[in-house]
BALOBA-1460 file (C-alpha; in Angstrom, 3 decimals):
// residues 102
<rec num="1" residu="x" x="-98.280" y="-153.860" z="-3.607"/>
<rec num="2" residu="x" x="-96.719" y="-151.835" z="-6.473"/>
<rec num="3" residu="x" x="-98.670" y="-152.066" z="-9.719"/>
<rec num="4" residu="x" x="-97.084" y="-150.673" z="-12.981"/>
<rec num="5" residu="x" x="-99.340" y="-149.507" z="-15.620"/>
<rec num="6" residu="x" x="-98.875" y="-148.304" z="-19.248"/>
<rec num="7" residu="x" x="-100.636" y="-145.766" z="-20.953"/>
<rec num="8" residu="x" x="-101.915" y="-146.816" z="-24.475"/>
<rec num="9" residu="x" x="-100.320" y="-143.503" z="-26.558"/>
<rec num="10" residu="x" x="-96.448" y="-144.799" z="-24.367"/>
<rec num="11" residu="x" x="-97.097" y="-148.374" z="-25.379"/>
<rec num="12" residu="x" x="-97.726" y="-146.928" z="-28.996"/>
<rec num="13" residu="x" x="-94.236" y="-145.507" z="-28.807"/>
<rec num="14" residu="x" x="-92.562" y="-148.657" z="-27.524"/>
<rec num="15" residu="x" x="-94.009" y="-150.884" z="-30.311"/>
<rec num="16" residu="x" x="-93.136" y="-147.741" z="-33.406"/>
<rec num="17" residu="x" x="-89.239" y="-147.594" z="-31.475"/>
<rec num="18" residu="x" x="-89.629" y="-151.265" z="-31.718"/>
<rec num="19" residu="x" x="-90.481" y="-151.508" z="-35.458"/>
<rec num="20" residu="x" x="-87.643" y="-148.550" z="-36.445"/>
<rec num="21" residu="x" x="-85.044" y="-150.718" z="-34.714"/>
<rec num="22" residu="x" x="-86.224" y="-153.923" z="-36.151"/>
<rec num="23" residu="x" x="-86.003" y="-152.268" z="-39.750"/>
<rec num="24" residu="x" x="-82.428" y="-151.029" z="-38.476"/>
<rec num="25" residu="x" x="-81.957" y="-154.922" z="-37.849"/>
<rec num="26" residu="x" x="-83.387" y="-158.110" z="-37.439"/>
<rec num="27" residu="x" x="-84.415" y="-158.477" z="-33.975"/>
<rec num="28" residu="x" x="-82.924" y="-155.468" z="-32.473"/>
<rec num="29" residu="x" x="-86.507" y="-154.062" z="-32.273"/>
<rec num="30" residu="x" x="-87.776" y="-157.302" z="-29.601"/>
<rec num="31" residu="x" x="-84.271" y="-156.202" z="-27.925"/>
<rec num="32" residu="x" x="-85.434" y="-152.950" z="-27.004"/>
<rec num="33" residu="x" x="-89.033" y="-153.945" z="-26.819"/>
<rec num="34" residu="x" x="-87.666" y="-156.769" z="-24.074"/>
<rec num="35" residu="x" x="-85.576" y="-154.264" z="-22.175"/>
<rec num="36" residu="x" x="-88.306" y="-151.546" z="-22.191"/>
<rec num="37" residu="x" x="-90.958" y="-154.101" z="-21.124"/>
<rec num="38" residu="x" x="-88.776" y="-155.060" z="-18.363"/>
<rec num="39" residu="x" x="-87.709" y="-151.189" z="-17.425"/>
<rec num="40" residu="x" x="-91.271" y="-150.715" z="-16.861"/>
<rec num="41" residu="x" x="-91.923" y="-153.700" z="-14.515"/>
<rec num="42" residu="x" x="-88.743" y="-153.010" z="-12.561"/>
<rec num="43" residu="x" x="-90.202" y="-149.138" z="-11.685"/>
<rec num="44" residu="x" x="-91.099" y="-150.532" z="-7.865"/>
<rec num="45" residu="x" x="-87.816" y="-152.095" z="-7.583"/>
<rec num="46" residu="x" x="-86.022" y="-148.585" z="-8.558"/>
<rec num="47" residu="x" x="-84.266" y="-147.126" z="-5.391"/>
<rec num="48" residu="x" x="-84.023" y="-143.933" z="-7.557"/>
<rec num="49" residu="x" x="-85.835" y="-141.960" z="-9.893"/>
<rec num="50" residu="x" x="-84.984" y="-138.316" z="-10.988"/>
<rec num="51" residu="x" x="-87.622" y="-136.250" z="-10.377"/>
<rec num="52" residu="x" x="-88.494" y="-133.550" z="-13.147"/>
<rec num="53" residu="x" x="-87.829" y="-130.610" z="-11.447"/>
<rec num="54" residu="x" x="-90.845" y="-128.747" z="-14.185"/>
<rec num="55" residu="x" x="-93.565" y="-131.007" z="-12.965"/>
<rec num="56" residu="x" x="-92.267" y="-131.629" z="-9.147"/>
<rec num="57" residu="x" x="-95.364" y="-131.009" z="-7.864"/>
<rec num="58" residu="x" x="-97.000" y="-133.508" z="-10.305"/>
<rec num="59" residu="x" x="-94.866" y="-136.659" z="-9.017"/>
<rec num="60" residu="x" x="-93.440" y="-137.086" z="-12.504"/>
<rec num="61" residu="x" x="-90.237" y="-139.325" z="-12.366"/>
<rec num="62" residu="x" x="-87.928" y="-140.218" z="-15.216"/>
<rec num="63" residu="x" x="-85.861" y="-143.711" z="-15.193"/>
<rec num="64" residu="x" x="-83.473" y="-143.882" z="-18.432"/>
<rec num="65" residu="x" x="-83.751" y="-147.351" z="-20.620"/>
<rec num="66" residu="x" x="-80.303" y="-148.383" z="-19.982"/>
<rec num="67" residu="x" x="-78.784" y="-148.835" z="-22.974"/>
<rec num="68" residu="x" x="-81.060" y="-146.546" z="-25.494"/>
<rec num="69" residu="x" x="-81.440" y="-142.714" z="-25.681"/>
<rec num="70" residu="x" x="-85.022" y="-143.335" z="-24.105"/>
<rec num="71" residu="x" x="-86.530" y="-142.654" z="-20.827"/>
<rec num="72" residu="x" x="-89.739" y="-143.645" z="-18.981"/>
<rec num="73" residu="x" x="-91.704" y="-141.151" z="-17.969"/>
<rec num="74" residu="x" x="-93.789" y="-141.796" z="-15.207"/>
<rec num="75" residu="x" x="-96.350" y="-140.872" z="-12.290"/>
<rec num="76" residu="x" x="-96.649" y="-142.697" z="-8.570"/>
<rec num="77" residu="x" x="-100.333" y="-142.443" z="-7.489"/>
<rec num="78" residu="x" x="-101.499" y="-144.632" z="-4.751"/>
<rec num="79" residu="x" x="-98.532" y="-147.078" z="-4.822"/>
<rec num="80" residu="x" x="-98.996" y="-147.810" z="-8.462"/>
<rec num="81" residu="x" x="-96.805" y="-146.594" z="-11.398"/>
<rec num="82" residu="x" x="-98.061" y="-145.231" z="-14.130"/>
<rec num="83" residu="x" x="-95.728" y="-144.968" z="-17.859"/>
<rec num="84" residu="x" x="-97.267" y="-141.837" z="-19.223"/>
<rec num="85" residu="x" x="-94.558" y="-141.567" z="-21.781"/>
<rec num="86" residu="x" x="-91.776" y="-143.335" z="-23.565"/>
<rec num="87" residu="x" x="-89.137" y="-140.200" z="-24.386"/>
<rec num="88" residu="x" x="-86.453" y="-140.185" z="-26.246"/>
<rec num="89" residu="x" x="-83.345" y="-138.311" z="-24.746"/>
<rec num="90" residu="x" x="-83.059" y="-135.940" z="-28.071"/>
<rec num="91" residu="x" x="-86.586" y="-135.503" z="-29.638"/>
<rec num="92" residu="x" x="-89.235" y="-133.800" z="-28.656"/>
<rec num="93" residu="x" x="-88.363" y="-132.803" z="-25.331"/>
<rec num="94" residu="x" x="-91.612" y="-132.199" z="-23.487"/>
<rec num="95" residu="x" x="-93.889" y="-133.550" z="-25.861"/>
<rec num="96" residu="x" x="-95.475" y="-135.592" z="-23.345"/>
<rec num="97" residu="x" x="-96.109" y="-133.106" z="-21.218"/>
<rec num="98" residu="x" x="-100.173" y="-133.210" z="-22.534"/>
<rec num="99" residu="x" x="-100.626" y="-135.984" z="-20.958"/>
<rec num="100" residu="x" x="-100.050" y="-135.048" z="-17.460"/>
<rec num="101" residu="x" x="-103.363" y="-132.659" z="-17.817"/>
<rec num="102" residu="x" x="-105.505" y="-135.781" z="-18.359"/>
């Protein structure tokens, strides 16, 4: 069984991406909230995932949000997924990278 989990501080970043694109326009915000929610539960279903080649050895993949300049960040332990990060494809590069130390 694949479980998919989501850290609090990525689920913080999917609701404040959320709330910028609903103030960008009505409902857009639930859009991407929707399609990021179901990014997430589709991680098990993924036949690929690019693996960061920094943090190989970690078992950190990356799965882009079609459709917005964000990508899940995550890490496969014990058949479960775990969203350590919700990135955006310009900002902040690597400013999830704390996390992984946890």
């Amino acid at each position: 069984m694949n479980v998919v989990s989501i850290d609090f501080e990525a689920a913080d970043k999917f609701f404040g991406a959320a709330d910028w694109y609903n103030d960008q326009r009505d409902g857009l915000g639930d859009e991407f909230l929707a399609d990021a929610q179901a990014a997430a539960r589709a991680l098990p279903r993924r036949l690929v995932h690019r693996v960061l080649d920094d943090h190989r050895h970690l078992g950190v993949h990356l799965a882009p949000l079609a459709g917005w300049p964000y990508r899940l960040i995550s890490v496969i332990k014990d058949s479960s997924y775990h969203v350590i990060a919700l990135a955006h494809e310009r900002r902040e590069p690597g400013s999830w990278s704390h996390r992984l130390r946890r």
